[in-house]
N, C-alpha and C positions, 0 to 999 in steps of 0.2 A: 233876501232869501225867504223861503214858505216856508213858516215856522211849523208848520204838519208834517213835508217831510224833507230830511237835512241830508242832503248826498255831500257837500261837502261843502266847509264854514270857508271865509274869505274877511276877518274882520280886520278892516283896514285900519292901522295904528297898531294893533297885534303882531309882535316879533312868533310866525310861526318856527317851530322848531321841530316838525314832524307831522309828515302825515301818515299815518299806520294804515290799516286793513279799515278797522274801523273807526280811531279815535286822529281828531286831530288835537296835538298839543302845542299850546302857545307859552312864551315865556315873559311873567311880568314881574320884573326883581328878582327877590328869592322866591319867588311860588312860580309855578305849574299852573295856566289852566287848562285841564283834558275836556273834551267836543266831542261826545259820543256820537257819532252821525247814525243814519241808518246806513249805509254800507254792509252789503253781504258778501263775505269772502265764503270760498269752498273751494277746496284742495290748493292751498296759496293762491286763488284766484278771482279777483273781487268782480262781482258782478257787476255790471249795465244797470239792471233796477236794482232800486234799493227797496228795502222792508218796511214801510212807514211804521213811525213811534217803535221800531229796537232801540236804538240812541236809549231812547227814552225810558224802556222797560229794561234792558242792561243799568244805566244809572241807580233806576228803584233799587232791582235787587242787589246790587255792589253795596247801597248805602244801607239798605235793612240789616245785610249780612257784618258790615263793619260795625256796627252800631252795640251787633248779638255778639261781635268777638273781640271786646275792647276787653274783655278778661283774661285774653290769651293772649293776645299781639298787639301793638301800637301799630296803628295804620297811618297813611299818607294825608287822609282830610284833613282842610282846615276849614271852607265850607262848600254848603251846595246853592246857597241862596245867593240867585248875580246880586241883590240889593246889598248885600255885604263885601261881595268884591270890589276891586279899586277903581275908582273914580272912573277910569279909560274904557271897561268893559259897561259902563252904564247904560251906553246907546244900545247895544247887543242884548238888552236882556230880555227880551222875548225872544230870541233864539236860540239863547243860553237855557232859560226856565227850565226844569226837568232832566236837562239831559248833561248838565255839567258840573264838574269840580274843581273848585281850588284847592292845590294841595301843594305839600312839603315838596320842597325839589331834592329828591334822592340818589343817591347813585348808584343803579339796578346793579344788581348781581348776576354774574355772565352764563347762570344757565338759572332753566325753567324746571319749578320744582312740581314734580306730577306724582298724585296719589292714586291708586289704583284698586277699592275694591272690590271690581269683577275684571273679568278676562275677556275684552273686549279691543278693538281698534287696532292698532300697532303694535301693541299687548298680546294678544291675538294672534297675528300675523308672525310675530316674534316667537312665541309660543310653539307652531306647529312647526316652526324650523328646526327650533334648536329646545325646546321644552322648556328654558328659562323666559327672565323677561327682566335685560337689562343686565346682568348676570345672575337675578336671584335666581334657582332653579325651584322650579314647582313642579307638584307631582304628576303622573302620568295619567293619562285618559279623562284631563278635565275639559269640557265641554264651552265651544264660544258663549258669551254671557255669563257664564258659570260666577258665584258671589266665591272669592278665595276667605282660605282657612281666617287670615290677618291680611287686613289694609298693608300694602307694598309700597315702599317711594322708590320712584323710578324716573330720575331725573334725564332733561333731554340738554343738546346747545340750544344758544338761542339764535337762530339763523338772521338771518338780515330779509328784507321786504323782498317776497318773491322764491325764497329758498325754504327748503325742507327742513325742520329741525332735526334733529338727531336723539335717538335714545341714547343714553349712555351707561357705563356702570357706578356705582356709586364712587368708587375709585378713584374715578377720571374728574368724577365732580370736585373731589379733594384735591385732584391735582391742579383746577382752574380756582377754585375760592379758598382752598386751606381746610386742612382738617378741623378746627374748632367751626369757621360757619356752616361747613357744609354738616357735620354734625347737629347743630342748632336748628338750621332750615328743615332735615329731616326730623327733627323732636317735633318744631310747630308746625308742621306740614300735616303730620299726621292728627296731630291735635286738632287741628282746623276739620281736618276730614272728617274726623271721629264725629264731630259735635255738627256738622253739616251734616253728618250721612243719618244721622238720628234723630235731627231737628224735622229734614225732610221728610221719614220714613214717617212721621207723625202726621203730615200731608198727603201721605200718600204717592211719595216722590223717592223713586230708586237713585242716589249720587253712585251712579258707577264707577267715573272717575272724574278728575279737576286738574287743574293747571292754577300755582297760583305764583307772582312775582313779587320777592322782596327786593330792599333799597336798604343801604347805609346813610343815612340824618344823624351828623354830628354823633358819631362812632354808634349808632341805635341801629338795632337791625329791623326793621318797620315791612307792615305789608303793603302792595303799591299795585296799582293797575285796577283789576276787578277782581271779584272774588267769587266763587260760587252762581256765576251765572250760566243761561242756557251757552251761551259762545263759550266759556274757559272748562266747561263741565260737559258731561252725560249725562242725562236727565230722563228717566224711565219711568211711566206710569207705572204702578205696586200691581194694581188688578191685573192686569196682561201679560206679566213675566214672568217668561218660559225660557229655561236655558236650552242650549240647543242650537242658537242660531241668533240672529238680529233680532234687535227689539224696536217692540213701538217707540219714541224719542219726545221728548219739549222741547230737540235744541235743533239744530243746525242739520239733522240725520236727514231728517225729510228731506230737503233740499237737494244734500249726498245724493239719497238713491233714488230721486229724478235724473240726476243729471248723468248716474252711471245707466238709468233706464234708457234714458237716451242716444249711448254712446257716447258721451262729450268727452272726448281723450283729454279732459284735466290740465289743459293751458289753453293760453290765452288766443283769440280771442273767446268770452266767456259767451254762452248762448241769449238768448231772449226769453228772458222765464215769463210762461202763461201767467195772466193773472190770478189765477186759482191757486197757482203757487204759492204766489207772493201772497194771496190773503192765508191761504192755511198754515205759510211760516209764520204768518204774524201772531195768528193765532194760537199756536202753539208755547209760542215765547211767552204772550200774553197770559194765558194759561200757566204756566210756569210761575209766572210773577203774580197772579191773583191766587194760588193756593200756598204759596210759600208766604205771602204777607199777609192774608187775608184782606187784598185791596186791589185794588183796577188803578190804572193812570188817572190822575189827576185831569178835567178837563181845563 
């Protein structure tokens, strides 16, 4: 494999156990290793090229962000360094470097916990139907982008490879996990957000919205997957933001409103992104990960 750019891992002796959008997940004993590849999905749709070093710049900012919220959550790590992983994964570790983790094997919880402080995407779209968003209702004549009064949690399902998630009411969340976690997951959900959306506003980074996944570890309610990065989040330059309409993006948008410039009716097969594309996504991401940590990828 080209350890520069990873469309998708093949480490023989490794029990895979999933291959996602972007992460491949292998299983060794009781740990998890996640394979951040570069893989770019849009609109459930993974592209043909992939993004060199995303893998890589999702990992940084996953492990910055868990590192800053070990005060509020117990996360999934156990490490990021293959020289500490087990003896089987040794051959792989330059292709591992940077862009992997060993972590707690958990047992996800069946829906995705989504914070919301502006009115943007599905939120949005939700919005000008029915004036709520998920069943909260919010007031009249707010504007796409608009920053709302209080951070909302607006949980969705979690779909399977290929399908659309679901926004739900909080309600329904209660009916799939139980009124005390789904209670819980909205406490540290917003928590999470709160101290993200303010950590970044100090960089200069709008968190419009996030998506973040917990896991049960030995009855612990722990956080699992990635967390505050450009793919699970909104990510808005501070200087440029104008309600009203679409904003400039660090995440995945750009890519979006290529592919709607283009006409791509949003399934498969995915187009052939110019290379212009592919570098100003990278660079966007990249961006993202050098003002929130104050650091660039490791060479």
């Amino acid at each position: 494999m080209d350890s520069g750019v990873l469309k998708k891992s093949d480490f023989e002796g490794l029990e895979l156990v999933k291959r996602g959008k972007v992460r491949d997940v292998y299983e060794i004993d009781d740990r998890l290793l996640i394979v951040a590849s570069d893989r770019m999905s849009a609109f459930d749709v993974v592209m043909d090229d992939p993004i060199p070093d995303k893998g890589k710049i999702l990992t940084n900012i996953s492990l910055f962000w868990f590192e800053k919220l070990e005060k509020i959550v117990e996360n999934h790590l156990v490490s990021s360094d293959p020289l500490e992983y087990p003896d089987i994964c040794r051959k792989y570790t330059k292709d591992l470097r940077g862009r992997s983790m060993l972590v707690k094997k958990a047992r996800p919880l069946a829906v995705e916990c989504i914070v919301r402080g502006y009115l943007s995407g599905s939120g949005w779209q939700e919005y000008l139907s029915k004036g709520s968003v998920c069943g909260i209702s919010l007031p009249e004549g707010l504007r796409e982008s608009e920053k709302l009064s209080e951070p909302i949690f607006t949980p969705s399902t979690k779909a399977e490879d290929g399908m659309h998630d679901e926004n739900i009411a909080f309600e329904k969340a209660v009916d799939i996990i139980g009124t005390e976690l789904a209670n819980e997951v909205r406490r540290i959900s917003l928590k999470i957000y709160e101290f993200g959306r303010d950590f970044a506003a100090e960089k200069g980074i709008i968190v419009a919205d996030t998506k973040f996944e917990f896991g049960i570890v030995d009855d612990r309610l722990i956080l699992i997957d990635e967390v505050l990065t450009p793919d699970s989040s909104r990510f808005w330059p501070m200087d440029s933001y104008r309600p009203g309409g679409p904003q400039k993006s660090f995440d995945k948008q750009f890519l979006r409103d290529y592919l709607i410039e283009i006409n791509w009716p949003k399934k498969p097969p995915p187009p052939k992104l110019p290379a212009d594309i592919i570098e100003k996504t990278r660079e966007k991401y990249l961006e993202a990960l050098e003002r929130l940590t104050e650091s660039g990828l490791e060479k």
